[in-house]
One Martini backbone bead per residue (centre of mass of N, CA, C, O) as a GRO file, in nm:
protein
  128
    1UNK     BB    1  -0.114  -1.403  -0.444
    2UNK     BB    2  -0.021  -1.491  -0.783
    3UNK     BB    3   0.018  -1.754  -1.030
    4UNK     BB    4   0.096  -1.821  -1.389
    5UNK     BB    5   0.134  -2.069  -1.560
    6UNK     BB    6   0.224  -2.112  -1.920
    7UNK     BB    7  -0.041  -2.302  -1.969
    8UNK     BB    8  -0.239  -2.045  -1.883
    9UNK     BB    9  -0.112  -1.803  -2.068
   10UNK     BB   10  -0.167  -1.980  -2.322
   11UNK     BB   11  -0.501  -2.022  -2.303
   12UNK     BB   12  -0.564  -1.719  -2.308
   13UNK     BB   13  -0.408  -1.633  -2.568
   14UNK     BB   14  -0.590  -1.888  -2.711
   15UNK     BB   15  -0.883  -1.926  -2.628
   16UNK     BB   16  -0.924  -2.164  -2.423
   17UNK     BB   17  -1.141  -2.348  -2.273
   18UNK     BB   18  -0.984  -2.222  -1.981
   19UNK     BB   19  -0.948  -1.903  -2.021
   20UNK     BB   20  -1.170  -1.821  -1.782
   21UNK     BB   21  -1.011  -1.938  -1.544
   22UNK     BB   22  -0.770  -1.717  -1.586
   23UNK     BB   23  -0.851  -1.405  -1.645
   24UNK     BB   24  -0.897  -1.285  -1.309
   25UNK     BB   25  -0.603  -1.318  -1.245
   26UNK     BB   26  -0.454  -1.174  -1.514
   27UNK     BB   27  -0.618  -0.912  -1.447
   28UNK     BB   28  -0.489  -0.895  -1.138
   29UNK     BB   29  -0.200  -0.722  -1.140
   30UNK     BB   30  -0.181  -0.653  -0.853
   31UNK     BB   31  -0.181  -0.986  -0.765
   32UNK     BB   32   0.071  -1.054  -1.004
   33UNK     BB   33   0.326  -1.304  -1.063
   34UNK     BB   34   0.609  -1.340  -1.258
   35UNK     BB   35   0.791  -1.576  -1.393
   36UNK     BB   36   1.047  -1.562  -1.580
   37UNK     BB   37   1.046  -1.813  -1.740
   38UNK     BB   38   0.739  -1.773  -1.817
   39UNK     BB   39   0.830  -1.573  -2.029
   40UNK     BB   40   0.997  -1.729  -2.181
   41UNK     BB   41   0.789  -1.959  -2.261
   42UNK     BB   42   0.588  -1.804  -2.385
   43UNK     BB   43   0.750  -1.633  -2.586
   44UNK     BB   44   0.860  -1.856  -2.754
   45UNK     BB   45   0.597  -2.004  -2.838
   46UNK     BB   46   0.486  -1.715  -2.982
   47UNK     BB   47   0.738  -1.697  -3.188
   48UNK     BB   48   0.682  -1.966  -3.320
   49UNK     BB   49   0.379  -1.955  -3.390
   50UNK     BB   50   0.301  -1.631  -3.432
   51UNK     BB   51   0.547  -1.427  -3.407
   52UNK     BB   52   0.707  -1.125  -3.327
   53UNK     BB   53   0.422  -0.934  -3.298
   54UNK     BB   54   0.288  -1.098  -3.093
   55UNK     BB   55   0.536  -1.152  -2.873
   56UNK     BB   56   0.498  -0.837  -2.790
   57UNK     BB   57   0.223  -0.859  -2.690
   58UNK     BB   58   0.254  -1.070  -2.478
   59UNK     BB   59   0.499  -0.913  -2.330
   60UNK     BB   60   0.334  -0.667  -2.225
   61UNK     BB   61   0.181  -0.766  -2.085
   62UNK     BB   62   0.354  -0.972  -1.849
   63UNK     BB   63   0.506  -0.675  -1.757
   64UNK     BB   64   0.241  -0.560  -1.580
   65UNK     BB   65   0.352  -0.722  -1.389
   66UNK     BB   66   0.541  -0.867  -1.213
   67UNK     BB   67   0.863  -0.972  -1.227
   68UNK     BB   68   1.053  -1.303  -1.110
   69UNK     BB   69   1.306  -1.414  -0.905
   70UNK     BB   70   1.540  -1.641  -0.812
   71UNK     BB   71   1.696  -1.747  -0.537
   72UNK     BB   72   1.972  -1.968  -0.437
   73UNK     BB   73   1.757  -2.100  -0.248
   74UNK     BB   74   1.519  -2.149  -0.455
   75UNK     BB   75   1.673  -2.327  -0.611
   76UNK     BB   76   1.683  -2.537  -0.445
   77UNK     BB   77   1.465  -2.589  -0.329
   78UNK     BB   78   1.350  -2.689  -0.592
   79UNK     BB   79   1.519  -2.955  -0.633
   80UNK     BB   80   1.397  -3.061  -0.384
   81UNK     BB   81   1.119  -3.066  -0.502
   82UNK     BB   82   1.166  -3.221  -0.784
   83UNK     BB   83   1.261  -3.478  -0.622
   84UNK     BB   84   1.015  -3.533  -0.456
   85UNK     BB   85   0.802  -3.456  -0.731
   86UNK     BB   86   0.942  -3.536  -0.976
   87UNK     BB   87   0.983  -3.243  -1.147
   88UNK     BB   88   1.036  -3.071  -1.328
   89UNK     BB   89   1.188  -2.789  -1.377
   90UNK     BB   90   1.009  -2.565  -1.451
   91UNK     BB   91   0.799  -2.645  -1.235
   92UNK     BB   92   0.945  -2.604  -0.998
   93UNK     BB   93   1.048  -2.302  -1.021
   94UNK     BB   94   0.737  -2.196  -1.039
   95UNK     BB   95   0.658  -2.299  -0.756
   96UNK     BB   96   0.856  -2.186  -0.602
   97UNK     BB   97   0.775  -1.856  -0.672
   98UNK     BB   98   0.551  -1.904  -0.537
   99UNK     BB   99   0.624  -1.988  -0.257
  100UNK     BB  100   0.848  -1.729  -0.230
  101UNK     BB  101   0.533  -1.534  -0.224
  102UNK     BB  102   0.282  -1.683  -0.103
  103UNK     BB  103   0.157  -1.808  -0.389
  104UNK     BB  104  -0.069  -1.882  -0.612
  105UNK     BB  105  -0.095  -2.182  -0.870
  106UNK     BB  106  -0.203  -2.171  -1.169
  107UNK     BB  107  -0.330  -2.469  -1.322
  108UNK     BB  108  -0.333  -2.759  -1.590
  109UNK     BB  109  -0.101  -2.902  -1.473
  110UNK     BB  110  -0.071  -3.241  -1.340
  111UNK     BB  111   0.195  -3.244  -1.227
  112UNK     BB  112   0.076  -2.973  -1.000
  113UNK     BB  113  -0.136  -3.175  -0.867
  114UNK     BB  114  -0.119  -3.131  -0.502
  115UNK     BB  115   0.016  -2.915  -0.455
  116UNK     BB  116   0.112  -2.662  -0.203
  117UNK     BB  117  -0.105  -2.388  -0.396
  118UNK     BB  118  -0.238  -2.546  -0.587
  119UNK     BB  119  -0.490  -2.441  -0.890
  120UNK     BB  120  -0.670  -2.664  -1.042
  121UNK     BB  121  -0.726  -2.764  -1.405
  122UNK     BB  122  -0.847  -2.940  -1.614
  123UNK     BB  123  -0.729  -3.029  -1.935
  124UNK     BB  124  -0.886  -2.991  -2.250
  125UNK     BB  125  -0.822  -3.126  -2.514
  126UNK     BB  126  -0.887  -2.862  -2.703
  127UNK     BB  127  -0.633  -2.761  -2.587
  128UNK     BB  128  -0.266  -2.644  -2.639
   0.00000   0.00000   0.00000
């Protein structure tokens, strides 16, 4: 299974320097799982930036692989990982998401880098 995080998603669907490396994964429907947050995040992102009619675009994608919470233990998890590896809260619960699903985790986040599951792409530049 694979997860990508938001600004995976937001890279893909603004057509930045880096979204043929997340492409293949998001186009994989059958082994991709979303997690709920990422789709608040990128949802947000997407109403402010290009308004309601993009971001039910954008809705519809990311709903079409399955969409996923975590549980009361996994939220634990999560904070105990935000704080071994310091951690926004976003990026911990992104990350326990993939690890409670056993799914890798693509991401161009530098603060994800070298966490175990996760398969990292350095942010160029001109990305969003």
């Amino acid at each position: 299974m694979n997860v990508v995080d938001s600004c995976g998603w937001l890279e893909y669907f603004s057509g930045g320097v880096n979204a043929s490396f997340f492409e293949p994964i998001l186009h994989d429907t059958d082994h991709l799982i979303v997690p709920a947050l990422t789709l608040f995040e990128v949802c947000r992102r997407v109403l402010t930036m290009r308004g309601e009619e993009a971001a039910r675009v954008v809705y519809g994608a990311m709903t079409v692989p399955q969409v996923v919470s975590l549980s009361p233990a996994d939220h634990f998890a999560a904070a105990q990982a935000a704080r071994r590896w310091k951690l926004a809260m976003a990026d911990a619960l992104i990350w326990q998401t993939a690890q409670a699903h056993g799914a890798a985790l693509y991401t161009q986040d530098v603060d994800l880098q070298g966490l175990p599951g996760v398969v990292y792409r350095p942010k160029l530049s001109s990305s969003p």
